[in-house]
C-alpha positions in Angstrom: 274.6 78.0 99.6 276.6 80.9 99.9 275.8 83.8 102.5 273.1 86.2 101.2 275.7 89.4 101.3 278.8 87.5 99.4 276.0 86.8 96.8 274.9 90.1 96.2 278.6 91.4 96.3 278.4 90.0 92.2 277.6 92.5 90.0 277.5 92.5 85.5 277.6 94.8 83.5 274.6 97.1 82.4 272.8 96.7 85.5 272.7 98.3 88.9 272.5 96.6 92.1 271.5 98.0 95.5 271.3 95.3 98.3 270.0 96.8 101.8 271.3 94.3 104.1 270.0 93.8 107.4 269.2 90.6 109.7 265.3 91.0 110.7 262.4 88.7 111.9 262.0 85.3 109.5 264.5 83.8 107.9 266.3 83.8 104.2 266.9 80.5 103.2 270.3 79.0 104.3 271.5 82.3 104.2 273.9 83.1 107.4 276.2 85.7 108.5 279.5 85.8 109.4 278.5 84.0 113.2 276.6 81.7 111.7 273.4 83.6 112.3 270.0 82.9 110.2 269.6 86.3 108.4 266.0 87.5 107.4 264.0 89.7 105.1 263.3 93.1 106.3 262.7 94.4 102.2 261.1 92.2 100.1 262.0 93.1 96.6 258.2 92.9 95.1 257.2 95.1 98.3 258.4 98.4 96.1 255.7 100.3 94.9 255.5 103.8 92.9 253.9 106.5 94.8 253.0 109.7 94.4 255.6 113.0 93.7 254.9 114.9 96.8 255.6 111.7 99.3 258.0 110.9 102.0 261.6 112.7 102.0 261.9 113.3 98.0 258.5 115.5 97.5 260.6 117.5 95.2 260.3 116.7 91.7 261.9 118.4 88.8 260.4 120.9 86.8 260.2 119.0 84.0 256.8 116.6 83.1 256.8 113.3 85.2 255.9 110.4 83.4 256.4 106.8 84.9 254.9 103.9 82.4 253.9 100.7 84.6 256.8 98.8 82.2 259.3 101.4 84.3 259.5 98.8 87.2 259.7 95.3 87.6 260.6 92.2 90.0 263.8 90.4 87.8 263.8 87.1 89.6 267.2 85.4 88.1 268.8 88.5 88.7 272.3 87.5 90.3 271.0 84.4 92.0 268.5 86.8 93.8 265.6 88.5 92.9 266.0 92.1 92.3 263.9 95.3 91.9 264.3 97.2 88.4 263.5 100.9 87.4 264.3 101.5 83.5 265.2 105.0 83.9 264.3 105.1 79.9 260.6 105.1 81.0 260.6 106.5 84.3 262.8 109.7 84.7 262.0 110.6 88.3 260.2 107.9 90.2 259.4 107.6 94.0 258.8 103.4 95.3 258.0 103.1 98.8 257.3 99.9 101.1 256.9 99.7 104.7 259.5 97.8 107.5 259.0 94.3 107.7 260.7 95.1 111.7 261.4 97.7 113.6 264.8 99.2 113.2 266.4 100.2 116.6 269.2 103.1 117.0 272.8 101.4 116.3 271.1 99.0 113.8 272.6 99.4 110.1 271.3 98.6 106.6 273.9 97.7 104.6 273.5 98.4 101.1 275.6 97.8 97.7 274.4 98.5 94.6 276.5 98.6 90.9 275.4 99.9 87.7 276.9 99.5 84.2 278.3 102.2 81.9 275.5 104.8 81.7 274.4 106.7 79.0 272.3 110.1 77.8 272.4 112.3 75.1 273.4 114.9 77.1 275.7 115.0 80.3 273.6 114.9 83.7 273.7 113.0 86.6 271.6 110.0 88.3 270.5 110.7 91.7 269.7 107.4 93.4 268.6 107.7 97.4 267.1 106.1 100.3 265.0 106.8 103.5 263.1 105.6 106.6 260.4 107.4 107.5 261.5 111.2 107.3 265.0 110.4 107.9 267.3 110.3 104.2 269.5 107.5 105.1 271.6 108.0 102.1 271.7 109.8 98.5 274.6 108.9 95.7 274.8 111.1 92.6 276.3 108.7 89.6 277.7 110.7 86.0 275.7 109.9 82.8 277.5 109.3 80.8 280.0 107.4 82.7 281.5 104.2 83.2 280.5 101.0 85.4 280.4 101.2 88.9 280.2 99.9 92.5 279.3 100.7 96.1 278.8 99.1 99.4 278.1 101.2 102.5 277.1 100.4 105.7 274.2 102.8 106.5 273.8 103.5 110.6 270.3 103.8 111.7 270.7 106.9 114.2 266.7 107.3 115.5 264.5 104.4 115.9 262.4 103.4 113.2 259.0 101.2 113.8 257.6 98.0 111.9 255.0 99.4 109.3 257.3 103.1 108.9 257.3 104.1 105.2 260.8 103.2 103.6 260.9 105.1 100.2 263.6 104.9 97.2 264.7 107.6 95.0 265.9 107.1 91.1 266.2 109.9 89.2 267.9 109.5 85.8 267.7 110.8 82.5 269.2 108.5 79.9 269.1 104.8 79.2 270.0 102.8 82.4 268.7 100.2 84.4 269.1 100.3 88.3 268.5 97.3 90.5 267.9 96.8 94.3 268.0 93.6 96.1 265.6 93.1 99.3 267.3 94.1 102.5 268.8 92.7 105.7 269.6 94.3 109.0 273.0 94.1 110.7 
């Protein structure tokens, strides 16, 4: 089997892809680093959950009505040959998931994350603002044109404070239009 991060370095069209990789506590099946390492679950994909406006580092909403139908969010479990977590951002325009760590993330520790999207769309031009954070501390934020064409990133996020097992992570999408973003469970490096 190939190692989890070369797996979720595939992407398709039409879908997004966000893979926090990091190497943590129990092990992903037959999945190894680059030493030969076991690597582990820190993120568990159907760990997301949606949570209130005004929590964690993104308690600033838009103006505009917030409305996030339970069909917004989903586990997809063929998803790339790995499960992934999907928002529709055509049923949820500002939505807040959170989960706690798995482990405890130490200073110097990275979460490597990739994520892809396909060509985006919406009847006007705007912007998707996709972002991430442990506890307080906004690990990272990406702002993606709609309308625009297909995309991907990978960074390597640096953990700079240290972060304990059971610390709120939380995930940002914001999007108006018809898109589908994606995140895979994460890893530690």
């Amino acid at each position: 089997m190939a190692p989890l991060h070369a797996i979720l370095r595939v992407s398709a069209p039409g879908l997004a892809v966000l893979a926090l990789s990091a190497c943590a506590a129990g092990p992903v099946d037959g999945a190894e680093d680059t030493a030969g390492e076991l690597l582990a679950v820190l993120l568990p994909v159907d760990a997301w959950r949606p949570v209130e406006a005004e929590a964690g580092p993104f308690a600033d909403p838009p103006a505009a009505a917030i409305y996030c139908s339970e069909l917004s969010w989903r586990v997809e479990p063929h998803a790339f040959a790995a499960p992934m977590f999907e928002v529709r951002s055509d049923l949820c325009l500002w939505g807040v998931y959170a989960q706690t760590l798995d482990a405890p993330l130490a200073e110097g520790d990275a979460l490597v994350l990739s994520f892809a999207w396909g060509e985006t769309w919406a009847a006007a031009p705007t912007e998707a603002v996709l972002g991430l954070a442990v506890g307080d501390e906004q690990l990272w934020s990406r702002a993606v044109p709609v309308p625009g064409p297909a995309g991907e990133e990978e960074l390597r996020l640096p953990i700079t404070a240290p972060h304990a097992a059971g610390e709120a992570v939380t995930l940002l999408v914001s999007n108006h239009g018809t898109n589908t973003w994606a995140f895979s469970e994460g890893v530690r490096e």
